[in-house]
C-alpha positions in Angstrom: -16.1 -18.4 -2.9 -13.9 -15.7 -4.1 -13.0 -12.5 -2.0 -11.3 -9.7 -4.2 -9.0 -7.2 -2.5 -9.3 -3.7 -4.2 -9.9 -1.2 -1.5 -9.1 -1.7 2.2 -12.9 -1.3 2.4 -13.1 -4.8 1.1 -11.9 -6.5 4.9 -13.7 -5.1 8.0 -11.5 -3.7 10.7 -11.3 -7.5 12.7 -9.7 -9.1 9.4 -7.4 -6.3 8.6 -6.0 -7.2 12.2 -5.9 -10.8 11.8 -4.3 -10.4 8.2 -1.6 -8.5 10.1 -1.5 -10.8 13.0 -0.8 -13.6 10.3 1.8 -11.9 8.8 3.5 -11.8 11.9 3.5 -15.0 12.3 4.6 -15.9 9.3 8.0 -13.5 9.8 8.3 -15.1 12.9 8.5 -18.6 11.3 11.3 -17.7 8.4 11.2 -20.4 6.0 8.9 -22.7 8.0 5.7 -22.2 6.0 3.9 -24.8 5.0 4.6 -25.1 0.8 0.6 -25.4 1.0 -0.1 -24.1 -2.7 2.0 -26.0 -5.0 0.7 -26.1 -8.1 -1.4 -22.4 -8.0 -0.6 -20.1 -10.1 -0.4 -15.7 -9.3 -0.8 -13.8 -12.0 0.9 -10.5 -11.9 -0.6 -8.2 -14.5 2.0 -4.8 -13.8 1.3 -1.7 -16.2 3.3 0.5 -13.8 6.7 0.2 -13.2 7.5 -1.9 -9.6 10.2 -3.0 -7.6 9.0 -3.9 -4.2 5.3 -4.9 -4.9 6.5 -7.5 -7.7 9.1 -9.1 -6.5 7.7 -9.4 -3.1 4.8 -10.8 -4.4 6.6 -13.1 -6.3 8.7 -14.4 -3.2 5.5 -14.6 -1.1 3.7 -16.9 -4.1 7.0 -19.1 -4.4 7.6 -19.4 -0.5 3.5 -20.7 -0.2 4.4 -23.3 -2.8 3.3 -22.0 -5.9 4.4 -19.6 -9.5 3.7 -16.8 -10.9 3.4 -15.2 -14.4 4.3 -11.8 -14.6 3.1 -9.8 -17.4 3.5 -5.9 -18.5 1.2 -3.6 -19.9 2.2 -4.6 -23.7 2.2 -7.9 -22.7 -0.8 -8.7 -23.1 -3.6 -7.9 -25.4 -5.5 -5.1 -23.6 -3.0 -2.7 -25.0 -4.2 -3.8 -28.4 -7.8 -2.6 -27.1 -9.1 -6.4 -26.3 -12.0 -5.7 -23.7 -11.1 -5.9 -19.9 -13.9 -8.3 -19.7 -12.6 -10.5 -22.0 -9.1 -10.9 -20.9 -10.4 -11.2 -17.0 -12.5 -14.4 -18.3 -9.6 -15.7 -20.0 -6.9 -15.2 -17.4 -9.5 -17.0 -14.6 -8.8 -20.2 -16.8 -5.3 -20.2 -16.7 -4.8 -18.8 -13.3 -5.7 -19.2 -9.4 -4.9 -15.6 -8.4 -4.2 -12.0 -10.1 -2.6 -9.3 -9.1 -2.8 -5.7 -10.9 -1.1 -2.6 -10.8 -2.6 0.1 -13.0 -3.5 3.5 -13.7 -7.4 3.7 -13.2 -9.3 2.2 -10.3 -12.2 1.7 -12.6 -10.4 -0.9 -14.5 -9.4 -2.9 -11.9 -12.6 -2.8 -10.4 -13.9 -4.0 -14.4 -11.0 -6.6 -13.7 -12.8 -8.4 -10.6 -16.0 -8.5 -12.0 -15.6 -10.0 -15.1 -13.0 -12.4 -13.1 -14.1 -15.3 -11.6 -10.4 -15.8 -9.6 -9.1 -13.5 -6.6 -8.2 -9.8 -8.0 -5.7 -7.9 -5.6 -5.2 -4.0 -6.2 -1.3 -4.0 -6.3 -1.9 -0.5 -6.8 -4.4 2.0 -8.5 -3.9 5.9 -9.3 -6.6 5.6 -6.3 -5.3 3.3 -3.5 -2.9 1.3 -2.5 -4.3 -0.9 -0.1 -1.4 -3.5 0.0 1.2 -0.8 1.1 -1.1 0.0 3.6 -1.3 -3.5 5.5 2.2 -4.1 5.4 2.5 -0.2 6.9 0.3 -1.4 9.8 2.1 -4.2 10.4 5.2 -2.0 11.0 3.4 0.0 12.9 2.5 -3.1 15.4 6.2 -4.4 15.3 7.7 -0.7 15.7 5.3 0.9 18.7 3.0 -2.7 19.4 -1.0 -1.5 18.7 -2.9 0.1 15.7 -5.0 2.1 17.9 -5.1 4.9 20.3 -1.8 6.4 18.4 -1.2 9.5 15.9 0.1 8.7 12.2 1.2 11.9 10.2 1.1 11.9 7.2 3.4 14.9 5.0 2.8 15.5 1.5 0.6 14.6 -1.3 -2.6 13.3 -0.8 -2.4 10.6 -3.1 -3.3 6.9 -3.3 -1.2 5.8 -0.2 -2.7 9.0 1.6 -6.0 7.8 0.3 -5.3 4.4 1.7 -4.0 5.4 5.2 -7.6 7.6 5.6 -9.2 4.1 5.2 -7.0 2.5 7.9 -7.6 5.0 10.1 -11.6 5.2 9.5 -11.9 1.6 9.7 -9.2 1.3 12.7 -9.5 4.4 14.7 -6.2 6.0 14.9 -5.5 9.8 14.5 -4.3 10.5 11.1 -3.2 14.2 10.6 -2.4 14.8 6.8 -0.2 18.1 5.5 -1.2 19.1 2.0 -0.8 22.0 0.6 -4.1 23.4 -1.3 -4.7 21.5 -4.5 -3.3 18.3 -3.2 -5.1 17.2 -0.9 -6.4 13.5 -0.5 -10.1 12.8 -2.8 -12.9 13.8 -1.2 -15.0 11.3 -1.9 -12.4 9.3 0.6 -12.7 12.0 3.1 -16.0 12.6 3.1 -16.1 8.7 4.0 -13.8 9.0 7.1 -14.5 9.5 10.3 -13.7 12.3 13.0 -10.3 10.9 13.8 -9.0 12.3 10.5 -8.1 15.9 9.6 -6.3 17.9 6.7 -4.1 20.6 7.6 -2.0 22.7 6.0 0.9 22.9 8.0 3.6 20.0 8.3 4.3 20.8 11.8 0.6 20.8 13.0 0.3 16.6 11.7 3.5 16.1 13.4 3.4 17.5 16.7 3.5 14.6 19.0 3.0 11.8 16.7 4.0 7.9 16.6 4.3 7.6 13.1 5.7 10.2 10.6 4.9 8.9 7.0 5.7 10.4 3.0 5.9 9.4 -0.3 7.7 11.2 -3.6 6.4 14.8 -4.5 5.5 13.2 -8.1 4.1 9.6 -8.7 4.0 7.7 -11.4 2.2 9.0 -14.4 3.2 12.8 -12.9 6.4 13.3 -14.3 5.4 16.5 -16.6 4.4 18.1 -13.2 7.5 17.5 -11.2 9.1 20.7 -11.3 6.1 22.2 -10.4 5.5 20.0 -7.7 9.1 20.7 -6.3 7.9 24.5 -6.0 4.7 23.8 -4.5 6.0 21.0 -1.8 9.5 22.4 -1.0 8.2 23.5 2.5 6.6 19.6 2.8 9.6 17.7 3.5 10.3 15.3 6.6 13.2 16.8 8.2 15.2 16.3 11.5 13.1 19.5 13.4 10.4 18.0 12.0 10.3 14.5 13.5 11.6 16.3 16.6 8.3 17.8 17.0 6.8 14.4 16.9 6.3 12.1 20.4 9.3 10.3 21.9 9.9 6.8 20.0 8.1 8.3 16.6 9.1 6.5 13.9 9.7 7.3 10.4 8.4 5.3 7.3 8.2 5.8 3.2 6.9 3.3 0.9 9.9 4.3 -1.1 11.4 4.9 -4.0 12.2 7.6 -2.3 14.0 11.2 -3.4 16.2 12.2 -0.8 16.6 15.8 -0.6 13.1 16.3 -1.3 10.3 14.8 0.3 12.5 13.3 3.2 16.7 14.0 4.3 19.0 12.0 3.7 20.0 11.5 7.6 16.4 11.0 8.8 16.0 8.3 6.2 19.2 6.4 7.5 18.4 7.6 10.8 17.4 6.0 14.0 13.7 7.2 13.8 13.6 5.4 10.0 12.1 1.9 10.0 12.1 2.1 5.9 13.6 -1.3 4.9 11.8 -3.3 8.0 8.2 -1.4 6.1 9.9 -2.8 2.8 10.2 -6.3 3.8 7.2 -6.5 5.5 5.5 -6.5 2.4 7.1 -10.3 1.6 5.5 -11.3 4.7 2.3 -9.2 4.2 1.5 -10.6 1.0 2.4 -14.5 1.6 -0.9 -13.9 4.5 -3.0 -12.0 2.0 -2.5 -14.7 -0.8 -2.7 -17.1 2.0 -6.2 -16.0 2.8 -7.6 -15.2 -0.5 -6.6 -18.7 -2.0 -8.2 -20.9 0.7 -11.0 -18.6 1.0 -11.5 -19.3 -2.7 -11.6 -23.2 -2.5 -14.4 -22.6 0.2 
C-alpha cells in the first residue's frame, strides 16, 4: 500500500527515528547496500531550482539499484495547463516513485491523490520535510539524541522553520525561533505545536544555551523582488561568532545551504569548528536512500 511523504506529519514520532536510525546505518555501510531496486524508477518532477535535493536523490535511487527521470517545470505538460490530476495518473504508469519540488503545497498534496505511486515533498513554499530528517540525523551524529536538547532557529520563518516546528512537536525538543514581526513561521503550524516551541524576537534569547544553532537565506526562492527589503529587515538576524558563543558548550552550527555569507551567517562561523554544514549536506544522500528505501517496499506490501 502506498505511503506518501508531504509533511513530516505523515510519520509518527517512532518512524521518524527509525528512518534516521536507518540512515545511519546506511552511512555506516558505504557502498554495501544491497542494489535491492533494480529496475524502479524515481521520478523527479523539480519546478524550483536544486542542487542538493536532486542530485542527492538521484545518488540515493542509483545506489538502491534503480533510475530516475528528472523533469523541470516546462518539461512536462502541466505548464501547458494539463490538469495535476491527469499528469499524476499518467506518471503512476510509467513510474515506481515521485519526487516534487514546487511552489504551492496544495499541488503537491493534488499530486498524491490523484497518484497512485509514492509522492515525496522535495520541497513546498510550505515545508520541507526532507531537509528536516537529514537535519535530525545530524543532530544524532553531532550531539547523539533528538530529545531533551535546544535547537535555535535565526531568521525567517519559512518552510524549513515550518518544518523544524513539526520535529520538535512530534519529537519533543526545545525549539526557540528569532523572527522579526512579519516573518514569523504560519500559524496554522504553530498553533499545531506544542509548549516546547516559542517565537521570539530576539536572536540572542533562541540562542542562549543551545545545542543546535540553525538559518537559512534572508530571501527564498520565488522572493527575489523582496531581497533588498529583506536585507533591511534581517540585518540584526544573522549567526555570528558572539552569537553562537552565547549558545551551550559543543553547539553546533547548521544551514541547509545555499548559503549567503555576510548575511544570514559569517563567513568564519560557516568554516568554523561549530559548522557541521557539509556533514548536514551529505546526510541527505544517506537520508533519502532510507526514505526511498521505506516507501518503495512499503508500496509492494
Amino acid at each position: 500500500m502506498k505511503k506518501d511523504f508531504l509533511t513530516l506529519r505523515d510519520l509518527t514520532g517512532d518512524e521518524i527515528l527509525a528512518l534516521i536510525e536507518r540512515a545511519i546505518e546506511i552511512k555506516k555501510g558505504g557502498r554495501k547496500l544491497e542494489r535491492r531496486f533494480e529496475g524502479k524508477v524515481l521520478g523527479l518532477m523539480f519546478v524550483k531550482a536544486s542542487t542538493r535535493t536532486r542530485v542527492s536523490f538521484q545518488t540515493a535511487m542509483f545506489r538502491l539499484g534503480g533510475s530516475t527521470i528528472f523533469m523541470t517545470g516546462t518539461d512536462t505538460q502541466i505548464s501547458r495547463n494539463e490538469p495535476v490530476k491527469d499528469t499524476a495518473r499518467v506518471l503512476s504508469r510509467y513510474l515506481d516513485i515521485l519526487a516534487v519540488r514546487t511552489y504551492r503545497q496544495e499541488e503537491l498534496e493534488e499530486m498524491a491523490n490523484w497518484a497512485s505511486i509514492p509522492v515525496i515533498n522535495a520541497l513546498t513554499d510550505k515545508y520541507h520535510p526532507c531537509q528536516i530528517l537529514s537535519d535530525l540525523m545530524t543532530v544524532k551524529e553531532k550531539i547523539g539524541r533528538l530529545d531533551n536538547f535546544k535547537a535555535a532557529w535565526i531568521g525567517d520563518g519559512n518552510n524549513v522553520a515550518n518544518s523544524w516546528i513539526n520535529a520538535a512537536s512530534m519529537l519533543g525538543f526545545e525549539l526557540v525561533l528569532a523572527c522579526p514581526d512579519g516573518y514569523r513561521p504560519d500559524e496554522g503550524v504553530l498553533d499545531a505545536a506544542g509548549p516546547n516551541v516559542k517565537v521570539v524576537r530576539e536572536p540572542v534569547e533562541a540562542a542562549e544555551g543551545a545545542d543546535v544553532i540553525n538559518t537559512d537565506v534572508w530571501a527564498s526562492m520565488g522572493q527575489e523582488k523582496e531581497a533588498e527589503q529583506r536585507k533591511i529587515v534581517f540585518k540584526d538576524y544573522r549567526v555570528t561568532a558572539s552569537l553562537v558563543g552565547r549558545a551551550g558548550p559543543g553547539a553546533v552550527v547548521m544551514h541547509c545551504l545555499p548559503a549567503h555569507r555576510g548575511e544570514e551567517i559569517e563567513e568564519d562561523v560557516l568554516e568554523g569548528p561549530h559548522s557541521v554544514v557539509f556533514d548536514q549536506a551529505e546526510n541527505k544522500m544517506h537520508l533519502h536512500q532510507a526514505l526511498l528505501e521505506t516507501l518503495l517496499l512499503g508500496a509492494t506490501e
